[in-house]
DRENMARKOL-535494 format. One line per field, with one value per atom (N, C-alpha, C): atom name; x, y, z; residue number from 1. Coordinates in steps of 0.1 Angstrom, whole numbers, m for minus. Example, Ala and Ser with C-alpha at 12.3 -4.5 7.8 and 13.67 -1.06 7.14 Angstrom:
BEGIN
atome: N / CA / C / N / CA / C;
X: 132 / 123 / 132 / 128 / 137 / 129;
Y: m57 / m45 / m33 / m22 / m11 / 0;
Z: 78 / 78 / 78 / 71 / 71 / 79;
num: 1 / 1 / 1 / 2 / 2 / 2;
END
This chain:
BEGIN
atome: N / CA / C / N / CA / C / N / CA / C / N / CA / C / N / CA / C / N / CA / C / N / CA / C / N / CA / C / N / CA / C / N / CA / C / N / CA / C / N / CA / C / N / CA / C / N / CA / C / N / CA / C / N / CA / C / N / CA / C / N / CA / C / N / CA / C / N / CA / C / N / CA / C / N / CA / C / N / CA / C / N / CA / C / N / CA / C / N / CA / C / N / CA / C / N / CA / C / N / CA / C / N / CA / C / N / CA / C / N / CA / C / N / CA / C / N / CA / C / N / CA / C / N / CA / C / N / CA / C / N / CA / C / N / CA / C / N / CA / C / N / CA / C / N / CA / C / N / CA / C / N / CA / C / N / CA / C / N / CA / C / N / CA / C / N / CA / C / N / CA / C / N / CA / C / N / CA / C / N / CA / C / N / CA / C / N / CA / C / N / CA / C / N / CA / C / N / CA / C / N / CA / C / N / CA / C / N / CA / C / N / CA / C / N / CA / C / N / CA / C / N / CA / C / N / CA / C / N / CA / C / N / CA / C / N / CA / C / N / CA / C / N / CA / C / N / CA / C / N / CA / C / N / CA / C / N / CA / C / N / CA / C / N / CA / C / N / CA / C / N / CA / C / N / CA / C / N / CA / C / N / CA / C / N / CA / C / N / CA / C / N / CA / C / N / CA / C / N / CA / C / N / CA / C / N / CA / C / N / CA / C / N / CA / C / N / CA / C / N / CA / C / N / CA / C / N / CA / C / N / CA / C / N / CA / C / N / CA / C / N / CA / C / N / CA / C / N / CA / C / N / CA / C / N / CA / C / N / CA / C / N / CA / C / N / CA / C / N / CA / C / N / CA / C / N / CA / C / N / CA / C / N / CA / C / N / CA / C / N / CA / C / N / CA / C / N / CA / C / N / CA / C / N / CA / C / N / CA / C / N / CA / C / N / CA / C / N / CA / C / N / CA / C / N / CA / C / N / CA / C / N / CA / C / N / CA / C / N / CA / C / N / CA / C / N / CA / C / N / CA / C / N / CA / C / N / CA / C / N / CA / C / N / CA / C / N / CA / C / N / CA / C / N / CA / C / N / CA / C / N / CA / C / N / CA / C / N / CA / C / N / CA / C / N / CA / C / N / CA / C / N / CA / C / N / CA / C / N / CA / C / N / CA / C / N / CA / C / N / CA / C / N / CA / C / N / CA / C / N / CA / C / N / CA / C / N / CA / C / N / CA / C / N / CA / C / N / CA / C / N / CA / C / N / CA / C / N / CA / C / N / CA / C / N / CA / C / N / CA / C / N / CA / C / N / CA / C / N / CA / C / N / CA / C / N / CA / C / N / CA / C / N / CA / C / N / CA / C / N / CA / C / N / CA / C / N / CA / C / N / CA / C / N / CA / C / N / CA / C / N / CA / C / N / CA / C / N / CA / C / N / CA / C / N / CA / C / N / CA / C / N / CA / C / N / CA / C / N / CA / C / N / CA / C / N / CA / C / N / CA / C / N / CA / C / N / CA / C / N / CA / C / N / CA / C / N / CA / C / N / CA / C / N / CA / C / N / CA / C / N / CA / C / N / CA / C / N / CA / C / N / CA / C / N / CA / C / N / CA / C / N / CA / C / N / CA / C / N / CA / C / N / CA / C / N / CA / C / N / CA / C / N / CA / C / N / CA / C / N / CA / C / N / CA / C / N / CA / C / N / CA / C / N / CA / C / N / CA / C / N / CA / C / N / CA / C / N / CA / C / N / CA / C / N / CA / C / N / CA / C / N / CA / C / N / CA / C / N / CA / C / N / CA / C / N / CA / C / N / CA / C;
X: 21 / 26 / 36 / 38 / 45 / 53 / 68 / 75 / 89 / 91 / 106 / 113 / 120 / 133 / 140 / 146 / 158 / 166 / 179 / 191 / 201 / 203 / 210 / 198 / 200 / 196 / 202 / 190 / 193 / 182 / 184 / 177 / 167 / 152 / 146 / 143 / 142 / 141 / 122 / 116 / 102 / 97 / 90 / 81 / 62 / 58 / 42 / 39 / 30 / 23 / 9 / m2 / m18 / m23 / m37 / m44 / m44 / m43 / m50 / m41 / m36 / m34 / m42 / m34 / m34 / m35 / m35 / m34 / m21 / m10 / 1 / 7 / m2 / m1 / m5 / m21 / m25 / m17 / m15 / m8 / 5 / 10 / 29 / 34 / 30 / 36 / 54 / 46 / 56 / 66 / 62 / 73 / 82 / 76 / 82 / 92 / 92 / 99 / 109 / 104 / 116 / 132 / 124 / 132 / 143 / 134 / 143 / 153 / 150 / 161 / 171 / 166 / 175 / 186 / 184 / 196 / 187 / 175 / 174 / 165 / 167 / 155 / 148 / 134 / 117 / 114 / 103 / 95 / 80 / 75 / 59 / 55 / 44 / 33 / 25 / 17 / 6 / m5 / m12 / m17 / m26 / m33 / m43 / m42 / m51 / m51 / m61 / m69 / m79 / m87 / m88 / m101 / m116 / m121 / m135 / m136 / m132 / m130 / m140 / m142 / m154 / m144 / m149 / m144 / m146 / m156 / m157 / m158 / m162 / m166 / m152 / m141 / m127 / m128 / m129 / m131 / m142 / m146 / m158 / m157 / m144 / m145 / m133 / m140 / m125 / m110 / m113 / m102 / m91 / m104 / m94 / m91 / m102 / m96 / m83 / m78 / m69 / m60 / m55 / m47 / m45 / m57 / m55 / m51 / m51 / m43 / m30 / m33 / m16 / m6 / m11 / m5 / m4 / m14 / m14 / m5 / m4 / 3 / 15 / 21 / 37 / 37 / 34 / 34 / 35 / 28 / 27 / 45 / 44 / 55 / 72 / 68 / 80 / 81 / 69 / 70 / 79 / 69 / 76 / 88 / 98 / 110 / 112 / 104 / 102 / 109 / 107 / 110 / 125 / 126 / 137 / 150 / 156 / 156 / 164 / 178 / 186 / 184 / 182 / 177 / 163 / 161 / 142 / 135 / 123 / 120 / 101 / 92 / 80 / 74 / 66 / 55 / 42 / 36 / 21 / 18 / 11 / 0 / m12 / m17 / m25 / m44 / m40 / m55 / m67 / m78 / m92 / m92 / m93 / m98 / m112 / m112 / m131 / m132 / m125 / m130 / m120 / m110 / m96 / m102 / m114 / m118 / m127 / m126 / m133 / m125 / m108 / m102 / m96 / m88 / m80 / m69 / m70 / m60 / m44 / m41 / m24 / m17 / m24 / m14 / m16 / m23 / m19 / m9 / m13 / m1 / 15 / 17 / 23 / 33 / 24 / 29 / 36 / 28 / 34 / 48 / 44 / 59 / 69 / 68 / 78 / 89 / 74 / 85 / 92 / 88 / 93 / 107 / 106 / 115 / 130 / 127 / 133 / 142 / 128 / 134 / 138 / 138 / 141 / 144 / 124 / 121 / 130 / 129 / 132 / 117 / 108 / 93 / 87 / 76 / 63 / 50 / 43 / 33 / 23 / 14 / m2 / m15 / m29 / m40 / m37 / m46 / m51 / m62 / m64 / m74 / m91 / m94 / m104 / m103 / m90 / m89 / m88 / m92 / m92 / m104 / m112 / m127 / m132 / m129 / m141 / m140 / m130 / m132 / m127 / m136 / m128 / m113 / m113 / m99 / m85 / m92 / m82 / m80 / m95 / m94 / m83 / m91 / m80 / m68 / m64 / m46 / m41 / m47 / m42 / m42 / m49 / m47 / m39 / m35 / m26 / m13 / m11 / 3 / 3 / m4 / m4 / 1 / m7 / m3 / 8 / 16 / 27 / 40 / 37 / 46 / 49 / 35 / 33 / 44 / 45 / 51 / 62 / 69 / 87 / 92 / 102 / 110 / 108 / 110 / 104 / 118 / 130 / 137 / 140 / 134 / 134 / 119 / 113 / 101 / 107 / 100 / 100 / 95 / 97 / 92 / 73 / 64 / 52 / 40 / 41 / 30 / 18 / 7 / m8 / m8 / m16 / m20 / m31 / m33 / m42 / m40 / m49 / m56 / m59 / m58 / m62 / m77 / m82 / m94 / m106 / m116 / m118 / m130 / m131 / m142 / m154 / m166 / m180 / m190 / m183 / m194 / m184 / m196 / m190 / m185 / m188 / m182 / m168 / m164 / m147 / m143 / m151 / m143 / m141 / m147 / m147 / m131 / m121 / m110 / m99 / m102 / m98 / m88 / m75 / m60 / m59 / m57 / m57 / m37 / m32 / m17 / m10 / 1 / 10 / 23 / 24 / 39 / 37 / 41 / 38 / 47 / 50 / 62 / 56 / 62 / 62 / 67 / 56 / 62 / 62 / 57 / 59 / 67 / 81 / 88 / 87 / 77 / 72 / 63 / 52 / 37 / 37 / 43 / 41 / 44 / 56 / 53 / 46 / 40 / 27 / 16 / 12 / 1 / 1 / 15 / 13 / 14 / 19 / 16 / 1 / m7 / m19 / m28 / m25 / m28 / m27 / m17 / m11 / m26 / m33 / m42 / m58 / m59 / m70 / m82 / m80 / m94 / m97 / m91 / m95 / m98 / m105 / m106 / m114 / m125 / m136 / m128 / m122 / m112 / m104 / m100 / m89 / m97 / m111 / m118 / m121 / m127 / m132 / m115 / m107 / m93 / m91 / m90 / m91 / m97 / m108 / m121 / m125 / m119 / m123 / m109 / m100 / m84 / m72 / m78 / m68 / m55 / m52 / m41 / m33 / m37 / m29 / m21 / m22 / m16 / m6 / 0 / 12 / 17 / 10 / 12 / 12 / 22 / 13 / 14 / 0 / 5 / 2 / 7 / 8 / 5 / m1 / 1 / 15 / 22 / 31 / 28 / 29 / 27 / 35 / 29 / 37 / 46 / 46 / 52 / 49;
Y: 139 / 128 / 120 / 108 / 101 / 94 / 97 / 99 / 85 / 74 / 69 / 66 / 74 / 79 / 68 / 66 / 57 / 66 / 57 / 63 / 68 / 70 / 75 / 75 / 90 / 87 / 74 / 67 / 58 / 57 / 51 / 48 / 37 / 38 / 28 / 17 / 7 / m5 / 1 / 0 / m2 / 6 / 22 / 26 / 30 / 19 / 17 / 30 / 42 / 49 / 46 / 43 / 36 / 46 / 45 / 54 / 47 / 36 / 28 / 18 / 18 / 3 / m11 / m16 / m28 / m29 / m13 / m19 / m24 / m25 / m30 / m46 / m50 / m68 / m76 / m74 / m83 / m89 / m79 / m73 / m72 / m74 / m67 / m72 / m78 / m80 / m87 / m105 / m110 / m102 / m96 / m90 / m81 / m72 / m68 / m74 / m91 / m93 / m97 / m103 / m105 / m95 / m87 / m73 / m69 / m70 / m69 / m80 / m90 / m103 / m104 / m99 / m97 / m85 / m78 / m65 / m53 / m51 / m40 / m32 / m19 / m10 / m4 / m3 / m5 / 4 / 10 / 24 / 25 / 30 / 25 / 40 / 48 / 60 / 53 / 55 / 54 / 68 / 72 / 81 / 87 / 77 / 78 / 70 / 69 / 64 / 44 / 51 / 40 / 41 / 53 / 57 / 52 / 52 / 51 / 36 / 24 / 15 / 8 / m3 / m17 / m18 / m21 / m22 / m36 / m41 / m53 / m59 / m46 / m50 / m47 / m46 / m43 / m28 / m22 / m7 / 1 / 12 / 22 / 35 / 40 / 51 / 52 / 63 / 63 / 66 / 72 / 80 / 61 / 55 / 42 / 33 / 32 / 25 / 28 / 39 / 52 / 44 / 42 / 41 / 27 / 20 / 1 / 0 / 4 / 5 / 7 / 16 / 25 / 8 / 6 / m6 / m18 / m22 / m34 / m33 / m24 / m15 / m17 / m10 / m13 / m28 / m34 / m51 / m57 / m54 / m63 / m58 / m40 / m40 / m48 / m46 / m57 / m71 / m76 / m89 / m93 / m78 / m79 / m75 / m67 / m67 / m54 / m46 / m34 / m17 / m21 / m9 / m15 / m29 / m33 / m32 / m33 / m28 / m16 / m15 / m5 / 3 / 20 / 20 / 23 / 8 / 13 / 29 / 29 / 38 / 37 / 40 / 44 / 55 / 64 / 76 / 71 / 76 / 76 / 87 / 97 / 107 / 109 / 123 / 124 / 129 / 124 / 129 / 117 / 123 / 122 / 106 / 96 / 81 / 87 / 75 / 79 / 92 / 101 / 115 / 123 / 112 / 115 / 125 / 123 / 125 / 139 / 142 / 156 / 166 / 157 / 170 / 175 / 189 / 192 / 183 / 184 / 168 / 176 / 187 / 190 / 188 / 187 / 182 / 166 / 161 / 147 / 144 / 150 / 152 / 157 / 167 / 171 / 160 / 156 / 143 / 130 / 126 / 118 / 123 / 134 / 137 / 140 / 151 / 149 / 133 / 125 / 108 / 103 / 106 / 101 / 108 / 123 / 131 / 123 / 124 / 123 / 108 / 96 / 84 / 78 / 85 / 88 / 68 / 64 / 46 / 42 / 28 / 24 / 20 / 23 / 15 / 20 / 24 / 29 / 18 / 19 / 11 / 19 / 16 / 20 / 14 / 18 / 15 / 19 / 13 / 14 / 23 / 30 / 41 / 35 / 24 / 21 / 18 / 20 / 15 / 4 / m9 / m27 / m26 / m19 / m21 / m12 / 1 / 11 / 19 / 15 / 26 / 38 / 48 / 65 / 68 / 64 / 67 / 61 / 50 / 42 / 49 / 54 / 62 / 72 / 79 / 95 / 92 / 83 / 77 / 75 / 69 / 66 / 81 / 93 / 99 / 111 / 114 / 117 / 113 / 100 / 92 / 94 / 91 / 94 / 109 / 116 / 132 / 135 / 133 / 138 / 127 / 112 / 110 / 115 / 118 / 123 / 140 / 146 / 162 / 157 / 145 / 143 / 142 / 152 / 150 / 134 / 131 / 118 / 109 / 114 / 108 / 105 / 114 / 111 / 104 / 99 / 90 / 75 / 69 / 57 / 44 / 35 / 25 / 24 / 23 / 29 / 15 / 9 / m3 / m2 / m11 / m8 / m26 / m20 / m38 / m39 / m53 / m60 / m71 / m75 / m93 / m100 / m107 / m111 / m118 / m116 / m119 / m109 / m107 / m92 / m90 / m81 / m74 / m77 / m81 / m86 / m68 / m61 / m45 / m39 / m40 / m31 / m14 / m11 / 6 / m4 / m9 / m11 / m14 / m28 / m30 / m20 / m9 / 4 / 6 / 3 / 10 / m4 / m13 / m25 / m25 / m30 / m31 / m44 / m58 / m71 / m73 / m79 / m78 / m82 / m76 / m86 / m84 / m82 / m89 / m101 / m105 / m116 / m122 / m122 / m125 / m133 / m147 / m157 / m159 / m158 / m152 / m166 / m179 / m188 / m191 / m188 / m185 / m184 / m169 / m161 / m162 / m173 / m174 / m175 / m180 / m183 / m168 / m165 / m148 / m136 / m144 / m133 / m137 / m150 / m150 / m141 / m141 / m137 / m126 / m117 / m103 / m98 / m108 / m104 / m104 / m114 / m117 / m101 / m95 / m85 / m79 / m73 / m63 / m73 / m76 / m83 / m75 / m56 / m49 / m53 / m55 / m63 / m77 / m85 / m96 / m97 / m90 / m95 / m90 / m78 / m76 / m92 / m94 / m108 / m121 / m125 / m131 / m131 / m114 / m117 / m119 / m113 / m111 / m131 / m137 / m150 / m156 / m151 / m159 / m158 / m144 / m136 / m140 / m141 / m141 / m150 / m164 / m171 / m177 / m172 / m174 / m165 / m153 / m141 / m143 / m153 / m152 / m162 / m166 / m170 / m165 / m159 / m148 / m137 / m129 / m113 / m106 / m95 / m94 / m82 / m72 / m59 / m60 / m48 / m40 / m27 / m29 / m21 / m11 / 1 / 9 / 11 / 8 / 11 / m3 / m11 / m25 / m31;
Z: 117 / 109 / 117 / 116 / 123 / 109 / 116 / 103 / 108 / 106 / 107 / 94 / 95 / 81 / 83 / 70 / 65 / 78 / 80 / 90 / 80 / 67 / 56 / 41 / 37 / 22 / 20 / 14 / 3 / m8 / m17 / m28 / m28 / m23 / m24 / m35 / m33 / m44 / m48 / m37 / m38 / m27 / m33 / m26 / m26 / m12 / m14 / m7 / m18 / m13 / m13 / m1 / 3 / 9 / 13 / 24 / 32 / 36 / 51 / 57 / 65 / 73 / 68 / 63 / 55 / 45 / 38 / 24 / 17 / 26 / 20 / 21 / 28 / 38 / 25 / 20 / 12 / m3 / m6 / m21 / m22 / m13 / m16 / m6 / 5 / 17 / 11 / 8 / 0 / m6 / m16 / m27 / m20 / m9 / m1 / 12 / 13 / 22 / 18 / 2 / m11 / m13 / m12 / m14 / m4 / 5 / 19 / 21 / 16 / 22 / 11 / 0 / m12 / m10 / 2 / 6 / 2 / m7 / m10 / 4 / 4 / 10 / 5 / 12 / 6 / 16 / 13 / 20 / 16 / 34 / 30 / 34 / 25 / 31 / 32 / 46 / 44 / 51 / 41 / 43 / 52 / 60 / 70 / 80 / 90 / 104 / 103 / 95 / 91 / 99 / 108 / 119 / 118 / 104 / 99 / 95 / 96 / 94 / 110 / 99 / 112 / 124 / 135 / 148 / 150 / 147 / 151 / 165 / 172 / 186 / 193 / 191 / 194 / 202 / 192 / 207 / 200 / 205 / 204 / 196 / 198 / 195 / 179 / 172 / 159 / 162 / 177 / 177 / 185 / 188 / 201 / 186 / 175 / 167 / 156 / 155 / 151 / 156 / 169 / 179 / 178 / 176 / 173 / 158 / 150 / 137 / 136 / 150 / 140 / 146 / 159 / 167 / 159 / 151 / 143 / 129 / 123 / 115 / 116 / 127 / 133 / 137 / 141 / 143 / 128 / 121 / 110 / 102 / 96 / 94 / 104 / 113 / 119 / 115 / 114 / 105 / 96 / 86 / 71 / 70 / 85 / 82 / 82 / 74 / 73 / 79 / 91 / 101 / 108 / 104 / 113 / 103 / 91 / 76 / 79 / 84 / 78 / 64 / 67 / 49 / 46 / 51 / 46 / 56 / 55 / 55 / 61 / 70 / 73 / 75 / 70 / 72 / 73 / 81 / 84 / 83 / 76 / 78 / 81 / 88 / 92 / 82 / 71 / 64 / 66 / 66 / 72 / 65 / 70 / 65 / 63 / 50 / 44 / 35 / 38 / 35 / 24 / 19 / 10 / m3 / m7 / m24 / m17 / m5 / m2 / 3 / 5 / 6 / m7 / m10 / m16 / m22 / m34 / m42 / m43 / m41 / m38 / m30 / m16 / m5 / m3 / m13 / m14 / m28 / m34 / m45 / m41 / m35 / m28 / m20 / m10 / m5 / m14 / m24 / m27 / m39 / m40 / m53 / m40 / m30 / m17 / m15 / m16 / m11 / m20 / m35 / m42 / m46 / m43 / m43 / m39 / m26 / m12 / m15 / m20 / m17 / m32 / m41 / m52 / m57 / m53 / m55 / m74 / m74 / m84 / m91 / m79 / m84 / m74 / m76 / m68 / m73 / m58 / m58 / m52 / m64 / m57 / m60 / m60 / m67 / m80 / m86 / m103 / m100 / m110 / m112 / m110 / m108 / m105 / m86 / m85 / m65 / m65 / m74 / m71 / m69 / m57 / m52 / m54 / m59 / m61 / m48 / m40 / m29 / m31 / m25 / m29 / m22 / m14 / m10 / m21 / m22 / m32 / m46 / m48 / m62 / m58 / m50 / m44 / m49 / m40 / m40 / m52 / m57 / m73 / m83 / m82 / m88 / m84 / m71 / m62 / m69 / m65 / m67 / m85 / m93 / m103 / m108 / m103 / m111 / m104 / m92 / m86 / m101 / m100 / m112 / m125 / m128 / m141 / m142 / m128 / m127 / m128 / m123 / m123 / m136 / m139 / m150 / m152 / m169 / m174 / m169 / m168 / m163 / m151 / m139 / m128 / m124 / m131 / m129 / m127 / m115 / m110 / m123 / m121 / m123 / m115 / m122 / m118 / m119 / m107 / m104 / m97 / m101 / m96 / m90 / m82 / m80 / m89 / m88 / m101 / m99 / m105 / m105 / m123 / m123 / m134 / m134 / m128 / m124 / m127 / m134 / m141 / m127 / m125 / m108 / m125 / m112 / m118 / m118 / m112 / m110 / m127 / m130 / m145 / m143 / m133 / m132 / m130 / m120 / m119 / m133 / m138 / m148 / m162 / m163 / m168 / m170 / m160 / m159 / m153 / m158 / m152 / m160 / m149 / m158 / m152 / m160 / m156 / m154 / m148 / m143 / m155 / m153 / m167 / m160 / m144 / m134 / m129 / m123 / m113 / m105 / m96 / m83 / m76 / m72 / m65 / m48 / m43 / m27 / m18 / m23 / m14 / m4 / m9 / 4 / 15 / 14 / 29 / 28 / 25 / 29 / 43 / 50 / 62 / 70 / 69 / 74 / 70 / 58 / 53 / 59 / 61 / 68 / 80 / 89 / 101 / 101 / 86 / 87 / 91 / 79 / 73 / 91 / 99 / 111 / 123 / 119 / 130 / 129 / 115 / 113 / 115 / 130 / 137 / 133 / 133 / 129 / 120 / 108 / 90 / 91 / 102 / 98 / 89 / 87 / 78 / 64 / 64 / 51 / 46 / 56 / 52 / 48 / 53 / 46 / 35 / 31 / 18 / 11 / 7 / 1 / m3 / 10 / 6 / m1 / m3 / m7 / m22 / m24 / m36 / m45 / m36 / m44 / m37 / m34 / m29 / m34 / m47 / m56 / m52 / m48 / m43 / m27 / m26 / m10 / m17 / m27 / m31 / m42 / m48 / m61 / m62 / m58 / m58 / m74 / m78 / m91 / m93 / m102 / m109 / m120 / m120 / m136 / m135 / m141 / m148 / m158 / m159 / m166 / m174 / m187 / m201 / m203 / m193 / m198 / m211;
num: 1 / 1 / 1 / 2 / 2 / 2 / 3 / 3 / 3 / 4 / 4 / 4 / 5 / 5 / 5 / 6 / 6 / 6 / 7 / 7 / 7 / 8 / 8 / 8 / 9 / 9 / 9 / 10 / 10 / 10 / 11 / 11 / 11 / 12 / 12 / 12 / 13 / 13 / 13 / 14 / 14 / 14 / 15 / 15 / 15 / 16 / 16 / 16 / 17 / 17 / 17 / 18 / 18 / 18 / 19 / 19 / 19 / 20 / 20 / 20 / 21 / 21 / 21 / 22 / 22 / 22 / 23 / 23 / 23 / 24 / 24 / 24 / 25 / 25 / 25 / 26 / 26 / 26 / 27 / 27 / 27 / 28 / 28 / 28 / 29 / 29 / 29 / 30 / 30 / 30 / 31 / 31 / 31 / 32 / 32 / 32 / 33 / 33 / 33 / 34 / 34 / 34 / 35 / 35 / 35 / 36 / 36 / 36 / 37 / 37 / 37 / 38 / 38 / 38 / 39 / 39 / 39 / 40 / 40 / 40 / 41 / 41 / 41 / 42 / 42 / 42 / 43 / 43 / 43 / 44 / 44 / 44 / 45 / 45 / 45 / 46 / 46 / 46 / 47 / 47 / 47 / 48 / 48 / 48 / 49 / 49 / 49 / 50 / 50 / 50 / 51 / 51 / 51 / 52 / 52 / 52 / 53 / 53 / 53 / 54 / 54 / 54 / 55 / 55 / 55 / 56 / 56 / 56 / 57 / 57 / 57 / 58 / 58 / 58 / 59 / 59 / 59 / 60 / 60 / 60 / 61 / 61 / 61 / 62 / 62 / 62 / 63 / 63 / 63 / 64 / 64 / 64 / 65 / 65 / 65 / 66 / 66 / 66 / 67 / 67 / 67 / 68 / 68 / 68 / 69 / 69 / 69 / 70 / 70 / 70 / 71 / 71 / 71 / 72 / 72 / 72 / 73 / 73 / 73 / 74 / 74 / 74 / 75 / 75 / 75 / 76 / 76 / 76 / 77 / 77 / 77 / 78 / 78 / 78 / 79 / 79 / 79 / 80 / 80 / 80 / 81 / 81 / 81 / 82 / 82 / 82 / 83 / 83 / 83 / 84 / 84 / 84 / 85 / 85 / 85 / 86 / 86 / 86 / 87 / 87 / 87 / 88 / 88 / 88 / 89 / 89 / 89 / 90 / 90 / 90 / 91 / 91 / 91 / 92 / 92 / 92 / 93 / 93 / 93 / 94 / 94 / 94 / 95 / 95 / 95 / 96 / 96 / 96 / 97 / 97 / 97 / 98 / 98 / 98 / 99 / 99 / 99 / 100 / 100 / 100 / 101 / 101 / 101 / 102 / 102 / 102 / 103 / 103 / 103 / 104 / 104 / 104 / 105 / 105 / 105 / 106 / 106 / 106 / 107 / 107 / 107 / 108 / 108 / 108 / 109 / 109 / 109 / 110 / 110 / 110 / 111 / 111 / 111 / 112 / 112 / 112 / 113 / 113 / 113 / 114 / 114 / 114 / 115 / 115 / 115 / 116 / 116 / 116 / 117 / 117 / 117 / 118 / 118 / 118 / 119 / 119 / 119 / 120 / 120 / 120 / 121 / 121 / 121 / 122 / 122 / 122 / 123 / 123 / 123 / 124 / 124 / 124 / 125 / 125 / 125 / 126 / 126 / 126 / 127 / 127 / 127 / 128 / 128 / 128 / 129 / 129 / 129 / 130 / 130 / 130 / 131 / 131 / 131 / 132 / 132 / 132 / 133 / 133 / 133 / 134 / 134 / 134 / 135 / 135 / 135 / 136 / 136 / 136 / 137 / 137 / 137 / 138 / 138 / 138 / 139 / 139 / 139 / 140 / 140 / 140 / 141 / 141 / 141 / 142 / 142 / 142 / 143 / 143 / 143 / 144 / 144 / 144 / 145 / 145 / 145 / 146 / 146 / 146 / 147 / 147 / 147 / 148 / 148 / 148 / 149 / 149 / 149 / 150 / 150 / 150 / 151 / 151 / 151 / 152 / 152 / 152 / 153 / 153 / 153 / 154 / 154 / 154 / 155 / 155 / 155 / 156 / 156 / 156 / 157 / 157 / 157 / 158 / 158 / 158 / 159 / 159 / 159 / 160 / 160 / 160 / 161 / 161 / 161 / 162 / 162 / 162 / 163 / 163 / 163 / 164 / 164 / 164 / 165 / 165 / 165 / 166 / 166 / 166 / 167 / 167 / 167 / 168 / 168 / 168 / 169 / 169 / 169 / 170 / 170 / 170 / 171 / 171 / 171 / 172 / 172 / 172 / 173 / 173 / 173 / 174 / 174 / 174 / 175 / 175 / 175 / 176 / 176 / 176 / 177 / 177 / 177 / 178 / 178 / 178 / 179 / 179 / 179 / 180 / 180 / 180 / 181 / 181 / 181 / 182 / 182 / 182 / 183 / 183 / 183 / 184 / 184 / 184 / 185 / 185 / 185 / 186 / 186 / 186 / 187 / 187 / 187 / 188 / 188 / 188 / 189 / 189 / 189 / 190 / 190 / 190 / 191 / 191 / 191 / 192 / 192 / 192 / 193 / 193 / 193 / 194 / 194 / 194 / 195 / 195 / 195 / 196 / 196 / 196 / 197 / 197 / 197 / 198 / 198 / 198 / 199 / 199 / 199 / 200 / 200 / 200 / 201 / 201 / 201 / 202 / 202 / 202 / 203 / 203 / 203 / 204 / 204 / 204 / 205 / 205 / 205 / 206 / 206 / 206 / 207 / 207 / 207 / 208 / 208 / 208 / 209 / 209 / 209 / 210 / 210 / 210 / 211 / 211 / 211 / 212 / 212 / 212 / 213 / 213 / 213 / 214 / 214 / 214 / 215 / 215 / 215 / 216 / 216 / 216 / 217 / 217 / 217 / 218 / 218 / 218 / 219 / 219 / 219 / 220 / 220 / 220 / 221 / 221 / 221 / 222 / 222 / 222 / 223 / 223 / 223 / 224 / 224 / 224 / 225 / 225 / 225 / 226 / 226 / 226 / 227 / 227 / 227 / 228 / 228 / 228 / 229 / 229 / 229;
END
């Protein structure tokens, strides 16, 4: 695990637990640079390497593209402020990209009640129980991040956010479990250093097309579902 700790306990405003390298740029970048310029400190897990992920002609092997992630990853969080952010906080772990929903669901549980423990967030961020796309890792994560909040004393439970769209997904399995947003934070501000976040993670280009294409209101809007709002 590659672990950079706050330089003192502190109390995070906002902690994103994801599986992959980039899942935090599209969706939260903004709200997260908000946060940061407003004084607070913010803290990112992310659970895997994103080894199994398109190359795009970029390098050959999972283990070279592991290695071009983790690089684009730390680039982008420097963007967003992130790692530079007295206070704040980054982990990366080491579980299998692709293969989240075939390991054992306690040391992902585990993990995420640990950070929350630790960083004791005002607000946690993750997938919605459908993932947004249906991906298993995203499912994984969300029920991970899920049953670890659900274990915290009701008083030591975070403030508890999904990303979401108001936009309903056209595949009827997602929309099965579809939570349409009812937050909404205005990041124009920092479109411009979100673009060049979204830019750092060059392996996701075909990711960052569709995102545009499918949800071009979101690169100045970012939006949640809140739980129990």
């Amino acid at each position: 695990m590659t672990h950079t700790p706050a330089s003192q306990p502190v109390r995070l405003k906002l902690l994103l637990i994801l599986p992959h390298p980039d899942d935090e740029v599209y969706g939260a970048s903004g709200t997260l640079m908000t946060l940061l310029s407003e004084g607070h400190s913010c803290g990112l897990v992310t659970l895997t390497h994103g080894e199994a992920g398109r190359t795009l002609g970029l390098c050959e092997t999972p283990q070279e593209l592991a290695r071009m992630r983790d690089v684009e990853l730390r680039a982008c969080l420097e963007v967003i402020g992130l790692t530079t952010t007295p206070g704040s906080s980054f982990e990366q772990h080491d579980f299998p990209d692709k293969y989240l929903k075939d390991q054992p669901l306690e040391p992902l549980i585990e993990t995420a009640r640990e950070a929350m423990t630790r960083h004791r967030p005002e607000i946690v961020l993750t997938f919605p129980p459908n993932g947004s796309n249906g991906h298993p890792d995203h499912i994984t994560t969300h029920r991970a991040v899920k049953a670890a909040w659900d274990a915290l004393p009701e008083e030591d439970r975070p403030r508890l956010w999904y990303y979401a769209s108001n936009t309903a997904p056209e595949n009827e399995a997602l929309l099965a479990e579809w939570l349409p947003a009812n937050l909404s934070r205005d990041v124009t501000p920092f479109v411009t250093r979100k673009l060049q976040a979204i830019a750092c993670h060059r392996t996701q280009a075909l990711s960052t097309v569709d995102f545009i294409r499918k949800f071009p209101e979101r690169i100045m809007e970012e939006t949640f579902y809140e739980l129990g709002m």
